[in-house]
C-alpha positions as MATLAB code, in Angstrom:
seq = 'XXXXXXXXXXXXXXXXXXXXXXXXXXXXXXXXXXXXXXXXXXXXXXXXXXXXXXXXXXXXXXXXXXXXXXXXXXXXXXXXXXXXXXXXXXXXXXXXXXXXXXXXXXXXXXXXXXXXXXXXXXXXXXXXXXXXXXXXXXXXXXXXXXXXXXXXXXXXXXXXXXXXXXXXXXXXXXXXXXXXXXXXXXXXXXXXXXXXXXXXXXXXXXXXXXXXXXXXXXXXXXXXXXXXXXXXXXXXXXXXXXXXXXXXXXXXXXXXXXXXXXXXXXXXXXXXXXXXXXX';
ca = [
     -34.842   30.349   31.802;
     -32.121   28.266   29.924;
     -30.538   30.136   26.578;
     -28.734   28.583   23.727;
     -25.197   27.900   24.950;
     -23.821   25.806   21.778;
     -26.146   25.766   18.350;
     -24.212   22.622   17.019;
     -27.025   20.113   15.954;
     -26.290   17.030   18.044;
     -28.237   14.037   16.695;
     -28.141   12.772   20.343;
     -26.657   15.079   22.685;
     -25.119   13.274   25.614;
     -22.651   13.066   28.376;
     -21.872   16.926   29.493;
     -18.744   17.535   31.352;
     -17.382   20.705   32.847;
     -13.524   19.942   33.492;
     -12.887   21.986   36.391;
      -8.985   22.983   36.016;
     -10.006   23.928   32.253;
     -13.248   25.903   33.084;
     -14.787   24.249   30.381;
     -17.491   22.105   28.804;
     -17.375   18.962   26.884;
     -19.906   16.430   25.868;
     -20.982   13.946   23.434;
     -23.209   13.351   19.928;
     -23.444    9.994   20.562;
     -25.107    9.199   16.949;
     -22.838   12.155   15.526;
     -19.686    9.659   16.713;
     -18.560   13.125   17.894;
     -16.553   14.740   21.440;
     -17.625   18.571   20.961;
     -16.358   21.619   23.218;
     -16.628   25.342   23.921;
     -14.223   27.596   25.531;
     -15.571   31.507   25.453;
     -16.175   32.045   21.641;
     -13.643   29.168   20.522;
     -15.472   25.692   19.672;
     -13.899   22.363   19.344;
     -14.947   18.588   17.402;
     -12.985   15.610   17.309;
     -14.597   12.462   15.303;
     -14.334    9.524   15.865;
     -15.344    5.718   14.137;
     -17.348    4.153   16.973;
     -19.905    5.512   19.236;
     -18.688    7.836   21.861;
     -21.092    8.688   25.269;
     -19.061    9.867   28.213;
     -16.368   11.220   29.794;
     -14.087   12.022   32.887;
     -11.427   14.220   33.776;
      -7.736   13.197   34.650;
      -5.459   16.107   34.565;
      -5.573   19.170   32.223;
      -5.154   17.651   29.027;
      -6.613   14.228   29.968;
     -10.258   12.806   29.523;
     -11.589    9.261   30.822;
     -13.318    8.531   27.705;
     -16.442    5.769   27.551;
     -16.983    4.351   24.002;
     -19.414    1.158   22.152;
     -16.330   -0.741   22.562;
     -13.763    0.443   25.550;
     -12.471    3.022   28.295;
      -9.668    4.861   26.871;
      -6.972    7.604   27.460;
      -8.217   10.805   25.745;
      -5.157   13.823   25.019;
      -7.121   16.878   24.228;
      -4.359   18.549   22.968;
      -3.628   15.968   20.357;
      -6.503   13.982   19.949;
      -4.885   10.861   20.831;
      -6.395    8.174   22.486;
      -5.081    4.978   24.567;
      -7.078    2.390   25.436;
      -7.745    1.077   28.872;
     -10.032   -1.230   29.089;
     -12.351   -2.996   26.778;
     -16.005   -2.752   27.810;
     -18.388   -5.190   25.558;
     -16.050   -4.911   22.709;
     -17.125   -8.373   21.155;
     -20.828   -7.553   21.493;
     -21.602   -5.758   18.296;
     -25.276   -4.989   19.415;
     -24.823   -2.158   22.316;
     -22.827    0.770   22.754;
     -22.111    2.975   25.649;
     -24.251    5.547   27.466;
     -24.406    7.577   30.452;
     -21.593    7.543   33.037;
     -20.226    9.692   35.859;
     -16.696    9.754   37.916;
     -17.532    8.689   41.389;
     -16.653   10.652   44.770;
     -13.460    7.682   45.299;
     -12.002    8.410   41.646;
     -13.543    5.165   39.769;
     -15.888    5.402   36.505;
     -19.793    3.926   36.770;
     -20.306    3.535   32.850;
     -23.824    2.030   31.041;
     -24.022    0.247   27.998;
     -27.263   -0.247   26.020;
     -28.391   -1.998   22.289;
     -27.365    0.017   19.767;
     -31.579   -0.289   18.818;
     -32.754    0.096   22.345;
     -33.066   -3.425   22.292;
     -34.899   -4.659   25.509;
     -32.497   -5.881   28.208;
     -29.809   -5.725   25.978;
     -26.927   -3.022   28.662;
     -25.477   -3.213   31.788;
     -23.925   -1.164   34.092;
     -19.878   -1.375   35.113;
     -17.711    0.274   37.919;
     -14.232    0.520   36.695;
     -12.135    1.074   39.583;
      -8.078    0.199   40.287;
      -7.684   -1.174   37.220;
     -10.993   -3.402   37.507;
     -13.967   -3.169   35.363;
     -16.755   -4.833   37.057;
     -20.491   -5.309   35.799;
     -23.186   -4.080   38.630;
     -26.144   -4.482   37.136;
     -27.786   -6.638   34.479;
     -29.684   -6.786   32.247;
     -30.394   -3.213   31.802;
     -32.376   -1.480   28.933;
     -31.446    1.813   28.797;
     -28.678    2.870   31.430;
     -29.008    6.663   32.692;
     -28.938    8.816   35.680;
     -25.165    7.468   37.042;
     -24.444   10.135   40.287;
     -23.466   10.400   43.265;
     -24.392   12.025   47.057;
     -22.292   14.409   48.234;
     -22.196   12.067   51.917;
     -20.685    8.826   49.234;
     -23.496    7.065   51.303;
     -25.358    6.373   48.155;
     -25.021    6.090   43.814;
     -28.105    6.392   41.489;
     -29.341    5.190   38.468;
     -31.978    4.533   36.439;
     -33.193    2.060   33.325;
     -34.985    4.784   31.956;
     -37.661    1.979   30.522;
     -38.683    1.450   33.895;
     -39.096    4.640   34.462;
     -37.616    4.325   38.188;
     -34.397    5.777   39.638;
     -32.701    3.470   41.863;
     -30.543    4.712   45.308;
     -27.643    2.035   45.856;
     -26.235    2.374   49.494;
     -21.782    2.575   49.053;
     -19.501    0.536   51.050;
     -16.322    2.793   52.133;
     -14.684    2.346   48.758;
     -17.696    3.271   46.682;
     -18.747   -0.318   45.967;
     -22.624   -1.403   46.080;
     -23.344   -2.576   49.869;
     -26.662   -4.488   49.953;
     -29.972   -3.671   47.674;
     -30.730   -0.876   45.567;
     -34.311    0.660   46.542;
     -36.384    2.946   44.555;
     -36.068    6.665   45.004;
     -38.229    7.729   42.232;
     -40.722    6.104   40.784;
     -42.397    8.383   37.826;
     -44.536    5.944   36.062;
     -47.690    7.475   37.475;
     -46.727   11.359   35.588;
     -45.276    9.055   32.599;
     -41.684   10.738   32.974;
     -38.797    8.883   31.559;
     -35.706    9.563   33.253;
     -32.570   10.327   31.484;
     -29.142   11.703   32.718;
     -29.042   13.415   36.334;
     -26.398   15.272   38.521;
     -26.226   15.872   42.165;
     -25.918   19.233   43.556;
     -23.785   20.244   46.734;
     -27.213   20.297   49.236;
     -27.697   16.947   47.670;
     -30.854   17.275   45.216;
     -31.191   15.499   41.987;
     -31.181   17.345   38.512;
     -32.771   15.191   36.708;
     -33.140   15.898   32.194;
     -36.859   13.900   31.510;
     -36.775   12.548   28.249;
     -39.677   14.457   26.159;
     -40.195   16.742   29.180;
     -37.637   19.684   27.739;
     -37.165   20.031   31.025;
     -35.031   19.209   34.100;
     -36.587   18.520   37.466;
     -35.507   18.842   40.663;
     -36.059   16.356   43.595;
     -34.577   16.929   47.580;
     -33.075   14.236   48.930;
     -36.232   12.340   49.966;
     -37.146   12.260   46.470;
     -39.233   15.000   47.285;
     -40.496   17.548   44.162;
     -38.449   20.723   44.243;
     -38.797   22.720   40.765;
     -38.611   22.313   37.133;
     -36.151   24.041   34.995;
     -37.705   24.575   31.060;
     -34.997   23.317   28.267;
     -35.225   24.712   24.796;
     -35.198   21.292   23.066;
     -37.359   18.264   23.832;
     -35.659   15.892   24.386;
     -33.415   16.536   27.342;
     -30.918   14.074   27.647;
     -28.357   15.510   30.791;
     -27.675   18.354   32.674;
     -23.931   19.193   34.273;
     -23.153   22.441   36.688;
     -20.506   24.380   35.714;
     -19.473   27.902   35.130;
     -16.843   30.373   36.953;
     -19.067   28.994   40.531;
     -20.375   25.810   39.315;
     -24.191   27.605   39.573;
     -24.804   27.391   35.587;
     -26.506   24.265   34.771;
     -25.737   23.056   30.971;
     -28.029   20.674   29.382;
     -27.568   18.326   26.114;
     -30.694   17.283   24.048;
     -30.900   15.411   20.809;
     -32.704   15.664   17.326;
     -33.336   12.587   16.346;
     -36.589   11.995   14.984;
     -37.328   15.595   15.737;
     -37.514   19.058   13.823;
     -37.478   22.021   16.133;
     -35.291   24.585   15.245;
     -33.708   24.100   18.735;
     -33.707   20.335   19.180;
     -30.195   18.946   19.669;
     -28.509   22.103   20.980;
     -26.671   22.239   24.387;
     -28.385   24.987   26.674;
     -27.430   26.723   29.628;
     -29.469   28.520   32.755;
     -27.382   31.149   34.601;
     -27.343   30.916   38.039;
     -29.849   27.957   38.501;
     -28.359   26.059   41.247;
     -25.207   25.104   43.518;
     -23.373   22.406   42.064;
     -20.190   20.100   42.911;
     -17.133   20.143   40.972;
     -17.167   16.554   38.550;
     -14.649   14.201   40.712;
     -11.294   13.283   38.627;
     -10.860    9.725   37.739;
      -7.749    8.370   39.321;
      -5.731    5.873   36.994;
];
């Protein structure tokens, strides 16, 4: 049973990271332009001008941080940012969305219109100083993780209701065709963020579900874990063992009492620590 972990009121919850030197969480409010944090009783904001989704660790006091218009240098301690990249910066009509650090130290990042328009996103590796597109044209970009074996990444358009298995090359590039490893248009789901666990299942937040389901390897059914709010938007492990699973949700266009709070479940799984982004 998941409990309130954070009752901030995130329009759009996004993008929850557990930086493992720091033994703490992070994530987004994507409409909110906000980075938000918790450490024990002590919470943290920073605001910011532009649309901010996602997120990566680089050392103690570093984030890889994904925003409507680049990849930048984040200083917690300061607030400071550096940018590193631009990512669709003279397309005013999308922003940026889910994204994960991969097993090899790059960044998969998605963008998507800024109105869900259709076909509007993509989805980059930046890697070695290279940002590369993947994948185009893409609605709405979610569900960016990894295997524990680097044999394969996910993701999904979440319109198509579909996650997608990409087989890796040896430096985490895509190596022939995606295939489909879930298809959930049958049960209606719509897929949102995900995270791989260290047995290799799939945590994956359904959008409307207030839930996160689990699926084996196969793409095989496992379990469903109940979220407080709706609209489940990601989950990420974490905690002193990395067996607390955290989840984001939004608020928008919603009125629970709970909608748009983070959430936590004690205990509910085994996960892997988030890989650090190597610049």
């Amino acid at each position: 049973m998941s409990r309130v972990f954070d009752d901030r009121i995130c329009a759009l919850g996004e993008g929850p990271l557990w930086h493992p030197p720091r033994k703490q969480l992070f994530w987004f409010d994507i409409l909110g332009k906000k980075l938000l944090s918790r450490s024990g009783e002590k919470t943290f904001e920073w605001q910011f001008e532009e649309h901010v989704s996602a997120a990566g660790w680089v050392d103690d006091d570093t984030l890889f941080m994904a925003s409507e218009t680049g990849l930048w240098r984040f200083t917690i301690s300061t607030g400071a940012r550096t940018l590193i990249s631009p990512l669709e910066a003279n397309n005013p009509i999308t922003r940026s969305n889910d994204g994960r650090a991969d097993p090899w130290g790059g960044f998969w990042i998605g963008t998507m219109g800024k109105q869900v328009e259709d076909d509007a996103g993509a989805i980059y590796r930046y890697f070695n100083g290279e940002l590369r597109q993947l994948y185009q044209p893409i609605t709405i970009s979610n569900a960016i993780c990894f295997a524990p074996s680097r044999n394969h990444a996910y993701y999904t358009d979440t319109r198509s209701r579909q996650v997608m298995r990409q087989p890796l090359d040896r430096y985490g590039w895509p190596d022939g065709d995606s295939d489909v490893f879930l298809d959930l248009k049958a049960e209606k789901l719509n897929p949102d963020g995900a995270v791989i666990d260290a047995a290799g299942n799939m945590w994956l937040a359904q959008w409307g579900g207030a839930r996160v389901a689990v699926y084996d390897p196969n793409g095989g059914f496992l379990k469903a874990v109940d979220v407080g709010g709706d609209q489940a938007s990601c989950p990420a492990f974490g905690g002193p063992d990395l067996r607390d699973l955290y989840v984001t949700t939004a608020a928008d266009g919603l009125t629970g009492s709970q909608d748009g709070m983070t959430f936590v479940s004690t205990g509910a799984g085994m996960g892997q620590a988030e890989h650090k982004v190597l610049l």
